[in-house]
N, CA, C and O atoms as a GROMACS GRO file, in nm:
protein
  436
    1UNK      N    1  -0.596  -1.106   1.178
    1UNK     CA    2  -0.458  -1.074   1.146
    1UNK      C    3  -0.438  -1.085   0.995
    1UNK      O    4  -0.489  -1.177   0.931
    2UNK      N    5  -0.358  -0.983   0.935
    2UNK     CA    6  -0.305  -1.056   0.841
    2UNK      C    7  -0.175  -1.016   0.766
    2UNK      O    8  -0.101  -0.939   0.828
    3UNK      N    9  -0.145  -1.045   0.674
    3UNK     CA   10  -0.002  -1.090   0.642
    3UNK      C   11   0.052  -1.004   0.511
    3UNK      O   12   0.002  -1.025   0.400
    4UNK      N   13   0.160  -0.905   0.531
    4UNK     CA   14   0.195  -0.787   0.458
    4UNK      C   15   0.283  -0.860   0.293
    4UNK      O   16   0.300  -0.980   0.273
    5UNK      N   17   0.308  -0.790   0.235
    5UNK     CA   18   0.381  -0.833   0.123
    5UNK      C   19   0.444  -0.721   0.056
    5UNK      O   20   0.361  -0.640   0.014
    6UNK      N   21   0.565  -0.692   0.033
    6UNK     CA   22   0.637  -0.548  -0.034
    6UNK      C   23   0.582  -0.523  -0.152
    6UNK      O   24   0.582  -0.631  -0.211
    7UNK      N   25   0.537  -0.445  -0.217
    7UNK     CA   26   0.500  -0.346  -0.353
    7UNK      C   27   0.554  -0.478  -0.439
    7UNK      O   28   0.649  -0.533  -0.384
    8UNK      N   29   0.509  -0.537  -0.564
    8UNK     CA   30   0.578  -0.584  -0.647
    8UNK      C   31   0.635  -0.578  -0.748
    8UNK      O   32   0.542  -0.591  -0.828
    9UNK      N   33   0.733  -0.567  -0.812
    9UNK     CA   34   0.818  -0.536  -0.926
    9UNK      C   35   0.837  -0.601  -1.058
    9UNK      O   36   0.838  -0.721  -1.082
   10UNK      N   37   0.855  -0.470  -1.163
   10UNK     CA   38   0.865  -0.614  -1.299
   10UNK      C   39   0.674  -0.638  -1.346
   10UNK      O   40   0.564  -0.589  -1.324
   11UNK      N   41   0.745  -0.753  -1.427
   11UNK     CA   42   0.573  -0.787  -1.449
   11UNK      C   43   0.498  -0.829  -1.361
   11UNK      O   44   0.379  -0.840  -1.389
   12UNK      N   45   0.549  -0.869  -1.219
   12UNK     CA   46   0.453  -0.866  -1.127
   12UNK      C   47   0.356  -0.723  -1.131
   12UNK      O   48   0.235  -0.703  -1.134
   13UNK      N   49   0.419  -0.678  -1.130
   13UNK     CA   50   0.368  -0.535  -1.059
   13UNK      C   51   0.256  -0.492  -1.200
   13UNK      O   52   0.134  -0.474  -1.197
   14UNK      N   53   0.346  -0.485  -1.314
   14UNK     CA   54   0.240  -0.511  -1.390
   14UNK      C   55   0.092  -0.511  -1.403
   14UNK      O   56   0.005  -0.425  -1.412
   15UNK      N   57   0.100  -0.694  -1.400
   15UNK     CA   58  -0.022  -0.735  -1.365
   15UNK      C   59  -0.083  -0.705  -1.260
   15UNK      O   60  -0.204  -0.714  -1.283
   16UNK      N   61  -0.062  -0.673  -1.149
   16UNK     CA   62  -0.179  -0.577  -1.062
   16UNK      C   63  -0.197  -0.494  -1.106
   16UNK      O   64  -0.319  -0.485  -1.116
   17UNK      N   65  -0.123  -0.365  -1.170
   17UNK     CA   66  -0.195  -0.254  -1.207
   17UNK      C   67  -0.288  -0.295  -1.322
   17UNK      O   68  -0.397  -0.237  -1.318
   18UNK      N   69  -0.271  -0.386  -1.428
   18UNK     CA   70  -0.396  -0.398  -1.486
   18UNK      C   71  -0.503  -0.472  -1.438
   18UNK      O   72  -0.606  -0.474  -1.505
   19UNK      N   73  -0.496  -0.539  -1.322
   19UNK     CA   74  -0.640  -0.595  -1.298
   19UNK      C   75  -0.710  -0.493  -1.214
   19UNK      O   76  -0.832  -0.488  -1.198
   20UNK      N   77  -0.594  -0.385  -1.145
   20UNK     CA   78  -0.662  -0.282  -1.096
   20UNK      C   79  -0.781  -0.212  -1.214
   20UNK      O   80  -0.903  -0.207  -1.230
   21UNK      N   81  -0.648  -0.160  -1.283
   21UNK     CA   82  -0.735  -0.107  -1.418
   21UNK      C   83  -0.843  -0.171  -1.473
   21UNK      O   84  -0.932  -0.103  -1.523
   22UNK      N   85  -0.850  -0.292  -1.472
   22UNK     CA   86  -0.971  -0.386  -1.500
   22UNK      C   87  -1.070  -0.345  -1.414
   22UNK      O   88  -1.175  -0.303  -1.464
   23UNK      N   89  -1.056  -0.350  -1.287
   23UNK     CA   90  -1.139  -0.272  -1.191
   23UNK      C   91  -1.229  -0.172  -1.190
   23UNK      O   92  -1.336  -0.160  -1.131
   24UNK      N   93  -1.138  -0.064  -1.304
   24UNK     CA   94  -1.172   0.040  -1.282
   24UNK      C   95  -1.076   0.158  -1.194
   24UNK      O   96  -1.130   0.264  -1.164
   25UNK      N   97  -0.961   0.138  -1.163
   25UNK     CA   98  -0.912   0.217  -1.073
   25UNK      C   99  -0.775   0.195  -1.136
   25UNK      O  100  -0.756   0.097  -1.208
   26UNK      N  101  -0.680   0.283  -1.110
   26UNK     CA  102  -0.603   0.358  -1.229
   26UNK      C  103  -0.516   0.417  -1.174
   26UNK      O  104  -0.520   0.537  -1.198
   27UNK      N  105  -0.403   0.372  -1.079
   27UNK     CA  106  -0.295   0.406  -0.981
   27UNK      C  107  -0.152   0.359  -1.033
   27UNK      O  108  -0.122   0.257  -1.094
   28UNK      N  109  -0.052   0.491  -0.981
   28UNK     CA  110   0.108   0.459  -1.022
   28UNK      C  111   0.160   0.341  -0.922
   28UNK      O  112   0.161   0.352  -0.800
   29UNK      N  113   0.201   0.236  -0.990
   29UNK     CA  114   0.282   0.154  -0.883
   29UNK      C  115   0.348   0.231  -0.712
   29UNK      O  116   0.348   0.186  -0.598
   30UNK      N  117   0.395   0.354  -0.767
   30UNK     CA  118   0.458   0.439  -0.629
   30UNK      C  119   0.354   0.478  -0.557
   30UNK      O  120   0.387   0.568  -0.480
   31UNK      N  121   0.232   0.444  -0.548
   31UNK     CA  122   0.083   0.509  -0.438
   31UNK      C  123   0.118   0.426  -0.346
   31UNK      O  124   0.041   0.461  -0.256
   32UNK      N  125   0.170   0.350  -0.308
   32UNK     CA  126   0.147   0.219  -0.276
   32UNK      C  127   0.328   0.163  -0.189
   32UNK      O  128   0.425   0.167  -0.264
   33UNK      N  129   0.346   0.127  -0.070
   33UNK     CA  130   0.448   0.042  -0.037
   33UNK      C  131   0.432  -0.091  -0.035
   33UNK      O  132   0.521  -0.156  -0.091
   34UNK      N  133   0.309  -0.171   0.033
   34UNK     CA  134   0.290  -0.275   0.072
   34UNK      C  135   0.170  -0.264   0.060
   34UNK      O  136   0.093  -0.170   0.078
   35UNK      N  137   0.143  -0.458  -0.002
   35UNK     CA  138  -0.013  -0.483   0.006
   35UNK      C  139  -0.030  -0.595   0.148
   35UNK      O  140   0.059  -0.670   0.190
   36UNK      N  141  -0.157  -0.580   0.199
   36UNK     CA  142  -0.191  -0.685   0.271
   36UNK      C  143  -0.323  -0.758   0.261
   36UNK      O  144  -0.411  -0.717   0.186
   37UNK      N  145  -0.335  -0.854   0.326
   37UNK     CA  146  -0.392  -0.992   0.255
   37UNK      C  147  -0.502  -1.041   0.374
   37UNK      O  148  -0.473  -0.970   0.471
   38UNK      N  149  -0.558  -1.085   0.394
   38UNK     CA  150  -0.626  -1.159   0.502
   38UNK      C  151  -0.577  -1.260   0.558
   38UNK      O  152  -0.543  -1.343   0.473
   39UNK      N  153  -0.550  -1.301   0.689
   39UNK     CA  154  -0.433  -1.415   0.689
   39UNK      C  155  -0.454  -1.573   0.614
   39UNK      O  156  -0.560  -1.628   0.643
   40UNK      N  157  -0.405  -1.611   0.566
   40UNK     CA  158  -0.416  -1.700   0.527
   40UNK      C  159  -0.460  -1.736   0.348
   40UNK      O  160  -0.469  -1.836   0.277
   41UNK      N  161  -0.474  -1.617   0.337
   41UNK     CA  162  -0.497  -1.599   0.199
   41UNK      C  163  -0.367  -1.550   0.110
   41UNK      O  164  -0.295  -1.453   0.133
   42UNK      N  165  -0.357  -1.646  -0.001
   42UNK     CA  166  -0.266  -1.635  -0.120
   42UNK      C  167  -0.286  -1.571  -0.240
   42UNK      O  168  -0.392  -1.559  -0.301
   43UNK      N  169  -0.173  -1.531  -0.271
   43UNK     CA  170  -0.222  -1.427  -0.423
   43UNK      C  171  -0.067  -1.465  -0.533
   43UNK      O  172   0.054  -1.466  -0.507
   44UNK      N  173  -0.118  -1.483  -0.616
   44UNK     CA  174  -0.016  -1.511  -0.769
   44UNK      C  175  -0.047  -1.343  -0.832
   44UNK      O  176  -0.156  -1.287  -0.830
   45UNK      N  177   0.051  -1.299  -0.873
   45UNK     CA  178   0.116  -1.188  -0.932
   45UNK      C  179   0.104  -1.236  -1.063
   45UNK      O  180   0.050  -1.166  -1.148
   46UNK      N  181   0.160  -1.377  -1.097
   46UNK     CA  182   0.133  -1.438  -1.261
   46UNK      C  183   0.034  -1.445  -1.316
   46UNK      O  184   0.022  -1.498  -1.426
   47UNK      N  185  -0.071  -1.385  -1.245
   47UNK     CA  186  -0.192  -1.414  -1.338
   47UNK      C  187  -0.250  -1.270  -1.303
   47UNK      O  188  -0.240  -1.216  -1.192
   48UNK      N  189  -0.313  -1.214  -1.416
   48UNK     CA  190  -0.388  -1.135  -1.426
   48UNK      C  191  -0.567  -1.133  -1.359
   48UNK      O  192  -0.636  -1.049  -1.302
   49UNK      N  193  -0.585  -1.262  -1.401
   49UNK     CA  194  -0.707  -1.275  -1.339
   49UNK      C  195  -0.690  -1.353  -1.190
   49UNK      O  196  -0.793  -1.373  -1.125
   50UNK      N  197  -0.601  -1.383  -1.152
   50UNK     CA  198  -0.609  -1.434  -1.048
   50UNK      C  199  -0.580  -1.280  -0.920
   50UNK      O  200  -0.616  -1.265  -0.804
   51UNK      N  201  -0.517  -1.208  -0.997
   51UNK     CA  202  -0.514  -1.121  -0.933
   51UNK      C  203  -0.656  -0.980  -0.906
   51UNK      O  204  -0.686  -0.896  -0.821
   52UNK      N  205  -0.703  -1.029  -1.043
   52UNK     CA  206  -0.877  -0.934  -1.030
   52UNK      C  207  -0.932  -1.019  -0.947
   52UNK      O  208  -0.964  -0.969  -0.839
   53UNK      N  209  -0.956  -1.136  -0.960
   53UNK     CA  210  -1.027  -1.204  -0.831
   53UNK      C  211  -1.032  -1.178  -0.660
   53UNK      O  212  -1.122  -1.186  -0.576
   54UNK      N  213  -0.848  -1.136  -0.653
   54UNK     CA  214  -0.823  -1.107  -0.510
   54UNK      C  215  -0.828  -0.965  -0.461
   54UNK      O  216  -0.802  -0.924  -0.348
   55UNK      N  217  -0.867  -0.897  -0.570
   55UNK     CA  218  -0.873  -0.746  -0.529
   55UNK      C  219  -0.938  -0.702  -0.422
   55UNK      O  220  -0.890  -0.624  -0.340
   56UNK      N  221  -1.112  -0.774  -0.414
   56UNK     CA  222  -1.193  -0.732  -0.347
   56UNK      C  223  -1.104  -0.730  -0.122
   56UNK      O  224  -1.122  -0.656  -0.025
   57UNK      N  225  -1.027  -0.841  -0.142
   57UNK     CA  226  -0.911  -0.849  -0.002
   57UNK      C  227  -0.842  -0.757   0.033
   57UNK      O  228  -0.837  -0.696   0.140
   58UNK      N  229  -0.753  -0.741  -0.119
   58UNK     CA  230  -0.642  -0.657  -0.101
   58UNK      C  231  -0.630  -0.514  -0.019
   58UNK      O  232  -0.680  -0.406  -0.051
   59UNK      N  233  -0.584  -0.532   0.046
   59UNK     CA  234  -0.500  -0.327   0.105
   59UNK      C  235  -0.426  -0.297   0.092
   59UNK      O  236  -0.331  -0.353   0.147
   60UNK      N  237  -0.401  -0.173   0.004
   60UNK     CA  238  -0.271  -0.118  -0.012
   60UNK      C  239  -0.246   0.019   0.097
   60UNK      O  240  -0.315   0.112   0.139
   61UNK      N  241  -0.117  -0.026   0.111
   61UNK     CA  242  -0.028   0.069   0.236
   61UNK      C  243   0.095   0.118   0.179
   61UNK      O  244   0.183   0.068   0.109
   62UNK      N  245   0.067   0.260   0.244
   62UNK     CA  246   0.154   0.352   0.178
   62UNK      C  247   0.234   0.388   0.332
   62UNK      O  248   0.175   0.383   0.440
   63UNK      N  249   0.342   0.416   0.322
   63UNK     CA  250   0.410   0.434   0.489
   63UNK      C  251   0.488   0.536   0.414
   63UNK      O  252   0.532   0.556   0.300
   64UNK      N  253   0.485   0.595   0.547
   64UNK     CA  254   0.565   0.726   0.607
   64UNK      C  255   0.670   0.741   0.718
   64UNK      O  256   0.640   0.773   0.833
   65UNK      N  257   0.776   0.721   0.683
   65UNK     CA  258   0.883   0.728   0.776
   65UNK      C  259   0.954   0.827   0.816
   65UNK      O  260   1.020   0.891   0.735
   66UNK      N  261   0.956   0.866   0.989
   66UNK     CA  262   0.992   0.929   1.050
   66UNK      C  263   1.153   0.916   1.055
   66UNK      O  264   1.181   0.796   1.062
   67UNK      N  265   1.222   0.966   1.055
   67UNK     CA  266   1.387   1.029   1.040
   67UNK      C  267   1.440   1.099   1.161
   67UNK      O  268   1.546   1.052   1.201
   68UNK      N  269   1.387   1.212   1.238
   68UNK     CA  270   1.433   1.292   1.280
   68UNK      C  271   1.391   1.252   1.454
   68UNK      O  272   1.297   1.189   1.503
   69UNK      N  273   1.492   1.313   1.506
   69UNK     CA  274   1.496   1.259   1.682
   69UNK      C  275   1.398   1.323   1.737
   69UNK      O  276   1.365   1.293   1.852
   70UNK      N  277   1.322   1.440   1.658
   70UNK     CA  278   1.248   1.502   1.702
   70UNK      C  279   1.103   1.488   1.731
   70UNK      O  280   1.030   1.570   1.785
   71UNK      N  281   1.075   1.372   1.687
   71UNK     CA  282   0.949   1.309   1.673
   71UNK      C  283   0.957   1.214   1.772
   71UNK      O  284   1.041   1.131   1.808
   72UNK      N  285   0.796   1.265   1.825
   72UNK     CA  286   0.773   1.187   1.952
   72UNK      C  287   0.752   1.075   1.991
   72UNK      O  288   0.781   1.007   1.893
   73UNK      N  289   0.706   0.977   2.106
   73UNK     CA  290   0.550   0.855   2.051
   73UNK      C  291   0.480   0.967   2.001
   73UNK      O  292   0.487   1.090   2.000
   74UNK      N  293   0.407   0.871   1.961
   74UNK     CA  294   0.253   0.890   1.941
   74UNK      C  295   0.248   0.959   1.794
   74UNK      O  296   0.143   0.982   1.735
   75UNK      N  297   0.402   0.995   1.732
   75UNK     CA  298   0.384   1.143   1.626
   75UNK      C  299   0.365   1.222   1.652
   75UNK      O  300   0.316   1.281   1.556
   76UNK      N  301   0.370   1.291   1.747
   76UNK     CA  302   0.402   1.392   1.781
   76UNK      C  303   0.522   1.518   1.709
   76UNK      O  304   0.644   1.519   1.725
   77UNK      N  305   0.443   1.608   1.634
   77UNK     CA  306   0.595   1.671   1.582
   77UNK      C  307   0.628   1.584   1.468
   77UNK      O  308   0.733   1.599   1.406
   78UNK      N  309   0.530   1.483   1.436
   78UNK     CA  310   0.578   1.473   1.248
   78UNK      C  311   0.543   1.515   1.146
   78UNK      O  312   0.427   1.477   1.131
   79UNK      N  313   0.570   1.567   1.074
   79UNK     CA  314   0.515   1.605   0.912
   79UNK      C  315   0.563   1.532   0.801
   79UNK      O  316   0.681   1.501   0.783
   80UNK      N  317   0.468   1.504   0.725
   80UNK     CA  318   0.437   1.444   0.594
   80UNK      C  319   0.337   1.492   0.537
   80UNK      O  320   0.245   1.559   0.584
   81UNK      N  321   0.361   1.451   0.419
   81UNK     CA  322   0.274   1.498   0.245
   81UNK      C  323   0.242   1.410   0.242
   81UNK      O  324   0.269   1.322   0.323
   82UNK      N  325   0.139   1.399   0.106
   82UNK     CA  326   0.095   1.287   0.000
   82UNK      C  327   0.106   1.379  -0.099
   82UNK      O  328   0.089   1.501  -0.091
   83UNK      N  329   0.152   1.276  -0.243
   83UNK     CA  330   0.216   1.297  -0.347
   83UNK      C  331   0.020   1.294  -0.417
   83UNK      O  332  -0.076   1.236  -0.366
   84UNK      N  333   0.026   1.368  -0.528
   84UNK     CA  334  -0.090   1.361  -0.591
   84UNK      C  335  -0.115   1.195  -0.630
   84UNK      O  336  -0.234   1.168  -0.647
   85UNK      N  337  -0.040   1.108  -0.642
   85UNK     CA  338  -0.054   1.001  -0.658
   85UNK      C  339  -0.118   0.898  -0.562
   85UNK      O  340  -0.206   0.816  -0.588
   86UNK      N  341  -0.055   0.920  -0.447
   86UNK     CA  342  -0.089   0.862  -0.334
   86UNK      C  343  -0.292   0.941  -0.316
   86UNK      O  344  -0.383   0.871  -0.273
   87UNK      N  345  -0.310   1.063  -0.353
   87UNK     CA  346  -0.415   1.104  -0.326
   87UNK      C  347  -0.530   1.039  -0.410
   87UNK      O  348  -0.645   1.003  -0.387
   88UNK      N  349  -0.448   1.039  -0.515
   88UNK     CA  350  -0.571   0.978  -0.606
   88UNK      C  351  -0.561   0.808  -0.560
   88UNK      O  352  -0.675   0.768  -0.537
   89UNK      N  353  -0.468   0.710  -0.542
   89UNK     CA  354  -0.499   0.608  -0.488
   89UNK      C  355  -0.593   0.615  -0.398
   89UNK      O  356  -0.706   0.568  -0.410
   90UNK      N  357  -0.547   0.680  -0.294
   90UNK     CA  358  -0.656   0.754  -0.142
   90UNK      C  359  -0.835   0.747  -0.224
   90UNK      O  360  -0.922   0.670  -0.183
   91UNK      N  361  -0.852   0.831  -0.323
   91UNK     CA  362  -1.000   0.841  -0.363
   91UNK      C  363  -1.037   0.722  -0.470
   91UNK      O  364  -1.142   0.732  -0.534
   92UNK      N  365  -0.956   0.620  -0.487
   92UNK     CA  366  -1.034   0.556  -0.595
   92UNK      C  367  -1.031   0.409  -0.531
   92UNK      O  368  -1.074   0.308  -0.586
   93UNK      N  369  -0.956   0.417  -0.374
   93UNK     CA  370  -0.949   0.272  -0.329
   93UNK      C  371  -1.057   0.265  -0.224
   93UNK      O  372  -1.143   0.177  -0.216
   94UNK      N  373  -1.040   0.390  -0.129
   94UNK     CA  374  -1.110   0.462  -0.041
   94UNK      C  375  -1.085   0.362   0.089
   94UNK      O  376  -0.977   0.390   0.142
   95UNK      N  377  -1.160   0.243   0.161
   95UNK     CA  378  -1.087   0.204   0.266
   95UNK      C  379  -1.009   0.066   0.274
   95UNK      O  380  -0.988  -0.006   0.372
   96UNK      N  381  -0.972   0.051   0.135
   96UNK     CA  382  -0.848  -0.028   0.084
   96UNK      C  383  -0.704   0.052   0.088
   96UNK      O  384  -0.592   0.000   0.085
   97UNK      N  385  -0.725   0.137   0.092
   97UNK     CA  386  -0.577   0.240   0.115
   97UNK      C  387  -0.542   0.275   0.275
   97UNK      O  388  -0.613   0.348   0.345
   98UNK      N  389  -0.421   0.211   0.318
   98UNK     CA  390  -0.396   0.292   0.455
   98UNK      C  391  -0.272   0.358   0.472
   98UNK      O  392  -0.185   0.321   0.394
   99UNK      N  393  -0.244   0.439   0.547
   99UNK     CA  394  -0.143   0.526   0.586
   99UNK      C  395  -0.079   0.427   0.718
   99UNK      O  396  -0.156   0.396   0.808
  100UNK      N  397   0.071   0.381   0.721
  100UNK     CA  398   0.104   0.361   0.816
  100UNK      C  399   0.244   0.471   0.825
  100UNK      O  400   0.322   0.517   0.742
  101UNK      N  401   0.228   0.482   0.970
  101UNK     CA  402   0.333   0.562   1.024
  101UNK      C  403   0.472   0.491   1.108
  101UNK      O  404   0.454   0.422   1.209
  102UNK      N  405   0.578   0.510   1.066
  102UNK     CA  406   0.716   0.416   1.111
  102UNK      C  407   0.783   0.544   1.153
  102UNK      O  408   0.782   0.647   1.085
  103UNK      N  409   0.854   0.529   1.296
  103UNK     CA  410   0.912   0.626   1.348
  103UNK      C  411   1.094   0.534   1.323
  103UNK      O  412   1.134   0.468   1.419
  104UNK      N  413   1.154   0.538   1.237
  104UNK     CA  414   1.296   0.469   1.244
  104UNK      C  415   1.382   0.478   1.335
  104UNK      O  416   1.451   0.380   1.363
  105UNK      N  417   1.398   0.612   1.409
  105UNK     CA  418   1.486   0.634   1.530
  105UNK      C  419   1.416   0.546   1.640
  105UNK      O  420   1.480   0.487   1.727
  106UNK      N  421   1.254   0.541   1.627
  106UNK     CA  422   1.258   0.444   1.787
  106UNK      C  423   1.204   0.304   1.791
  106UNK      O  424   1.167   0.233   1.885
  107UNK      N  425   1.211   0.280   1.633
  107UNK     CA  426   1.220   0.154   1.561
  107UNK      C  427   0.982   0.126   1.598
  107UNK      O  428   0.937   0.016   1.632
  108UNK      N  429   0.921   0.211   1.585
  108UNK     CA  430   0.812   0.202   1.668
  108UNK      C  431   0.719   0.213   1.554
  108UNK      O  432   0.785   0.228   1.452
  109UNK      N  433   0.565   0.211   1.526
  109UNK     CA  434   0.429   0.221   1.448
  109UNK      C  435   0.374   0.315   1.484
  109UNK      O  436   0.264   0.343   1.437
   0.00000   0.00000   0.00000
């Protein structure tokens, strides 16, 4: 299991994109909704290196929310994009990046 956290803002946010960049990988804060963590594992935003350290954990999730009554279970009948941003996150994280799907009308994953 593990344990989600919203996009972070300010110099939080910041400092992840440069330890990303430290990394090597080179993404707009907006690729990204939520990171998740391994359970039980903690991460400081205040530190730059504390945050290159935890990269190798990290997953970033990008969600897609369904609106319309017309969409089924399962997704059925949804459409969505990815923004060139989200794509290039997609190729430089590869299976650190996930797509989650939120249907809002039936409150469902």
């Amino acid at each position: 299991m593990s344990s989600g956290i919203a996009r972070p803002r300010g110099q939080a946010s910041k400092n992840l994109l440069a330890a990303l960049k430290r990394a090597g990988v080179e993404i707009k804060a907006t690729a990204f909704d939520f990171i998740s963590l391994p359970e039980g594992q903690a991460i400081s935003f205040d530190s730059e290196e504390n945050l290159f350290r935890c990269l190798p954990q990290v997953i970033f999730i990008d969600v897609k929310t369904a609106t319309q009554k017309r969409v089924k279970p399962g997704f059925s009948g949804f459409f969505f994009a990815f923004t060139e941003n989200e794509i290039s996150a997609a190729n430089q994280l590869g299976n650190r990046y996930k797509i989650a799907l939120f249907n809002k009308i039936r409150r469902n994953y």
